[in-house]
N, C-alpha and C positions, 0 to 999 in steps of 0.2 A: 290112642287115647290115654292119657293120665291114670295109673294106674289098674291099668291092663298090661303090663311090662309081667310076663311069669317072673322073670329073677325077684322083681320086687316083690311078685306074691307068696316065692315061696323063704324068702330072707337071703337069696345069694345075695353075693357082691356086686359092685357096678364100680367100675372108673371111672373118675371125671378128674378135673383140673384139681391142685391144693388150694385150699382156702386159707388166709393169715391165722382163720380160727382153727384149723387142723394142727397148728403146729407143735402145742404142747400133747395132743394126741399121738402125731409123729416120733415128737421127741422122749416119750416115753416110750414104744417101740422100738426105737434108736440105743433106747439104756435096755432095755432088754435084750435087746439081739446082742450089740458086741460089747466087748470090753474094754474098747477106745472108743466110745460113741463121741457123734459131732455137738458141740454145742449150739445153743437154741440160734444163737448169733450167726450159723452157718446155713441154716435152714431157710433161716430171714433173706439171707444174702441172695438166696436160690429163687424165690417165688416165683419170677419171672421167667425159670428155666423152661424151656420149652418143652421137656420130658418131666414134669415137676406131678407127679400124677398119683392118685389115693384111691387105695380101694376101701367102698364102704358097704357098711351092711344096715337095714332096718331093719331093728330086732323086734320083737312082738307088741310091746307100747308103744311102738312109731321111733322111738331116740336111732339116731342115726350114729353108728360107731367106725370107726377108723380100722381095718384090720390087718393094710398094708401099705408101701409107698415106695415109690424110686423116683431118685434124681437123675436125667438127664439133662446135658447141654450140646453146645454144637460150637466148636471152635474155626474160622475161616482158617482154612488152606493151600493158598495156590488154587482152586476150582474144584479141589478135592476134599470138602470141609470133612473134618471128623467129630463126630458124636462120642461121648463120653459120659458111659454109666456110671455117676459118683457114688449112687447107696440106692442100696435095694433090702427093703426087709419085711416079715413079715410076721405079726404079733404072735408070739409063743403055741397059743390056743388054738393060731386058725391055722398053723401049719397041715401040709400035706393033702389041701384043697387045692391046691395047682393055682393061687394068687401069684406068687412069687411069679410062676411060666406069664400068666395073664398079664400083671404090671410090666414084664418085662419085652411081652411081644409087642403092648400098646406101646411102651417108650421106643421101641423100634422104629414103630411104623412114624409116630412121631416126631422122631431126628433123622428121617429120611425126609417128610413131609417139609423138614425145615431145612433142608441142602445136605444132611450128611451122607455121605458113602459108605465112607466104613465106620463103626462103633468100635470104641474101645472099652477095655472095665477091667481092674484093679482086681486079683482074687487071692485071698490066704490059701500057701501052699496046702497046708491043711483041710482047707474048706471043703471034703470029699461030695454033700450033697448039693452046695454053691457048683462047682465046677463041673457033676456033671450034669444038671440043670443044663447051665454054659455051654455045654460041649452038645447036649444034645437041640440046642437051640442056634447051632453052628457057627460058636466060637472055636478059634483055634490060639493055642500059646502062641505066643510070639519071641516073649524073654521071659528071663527070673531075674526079678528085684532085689537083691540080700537087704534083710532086715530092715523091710520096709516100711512093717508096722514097729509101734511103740517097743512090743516086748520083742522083739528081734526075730520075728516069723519072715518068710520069705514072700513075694507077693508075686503072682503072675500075670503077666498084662495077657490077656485076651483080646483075639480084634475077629469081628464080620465084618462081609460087605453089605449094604442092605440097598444100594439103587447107585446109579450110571447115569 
């Protein structure tokens, strides 16, 4: 029944698909989180992605707020398509609720749902609470990227396999 959902009653999050109207919501999590963020043009580009996913919250007067997101895709290859985590972030405030784990295990299940095998995703060497997120969600390194990003940080591809 229509709210009888506990998350909704008690203001957790829920996932569902991005909406065109989430995008300046997005996009200013986007400027918050890093210090290359994508522009609104890239986000656009995305809609369609198939791991394209927003966690949202309703807070006490009913407004419904944005509190995380990640981009997936899914690249054909040879029968072995891979999935690819573009951006995964999570609004300054609502860290260390496990949204970041949440968005990222639905975008899994997601670019398996849609032919991928293995996931790949981009991380800053530095990114000590990004990577082990990753690792304990069982990604493994694969390479190091030299100065991948903007300011010359190094990047490490991660890959899973998530279906056969």
């Amino acid at each position: 029944m229509a709210g009888d959902d506990p998350a909704e009653s008690r203001g957790d999050a829920t996932l569902r698909p991005v909406d065109r109207a989430d995008l300046l919501d997005v996009l200013a999590i986007e400027r918050a989180s890093f210090s290359d963020p994508w522009p609104y043009a890239a986000f656009e580009s995305v809609l369609d992605a198939p791991a394209f996913l927003v966690a949202v919250r309703t807070t006490g007067d009913g407004t419904k707020e944005i509190l995380g997101y990640v981009v997936g895709d899914v690249m054909p290859n040879h029968g072995r398509d891979i999935g690819h985590i573009k951006d995964l972030a999570v609004r300054p405030d609502a860290r260390g609720e496990g949204l970041g784990r949440r968005l990222l295990r639905e975008a899994l299940i997601s670019l398996s749902l849609s032919g991928a095998v293995v996931v790949k995703l981009e991380v800053r060497e530095g990114n000590d609470p990004a990577r082990s997120l990753y690792r304990e969600e069982g990604f493994e390194p694969t390479r190091r990227v030299p100065n991948y990003y903007n300011d010359g940080e190094d990047a490490l591809i991660l890959v899973t396999e998530v279906g056969e």
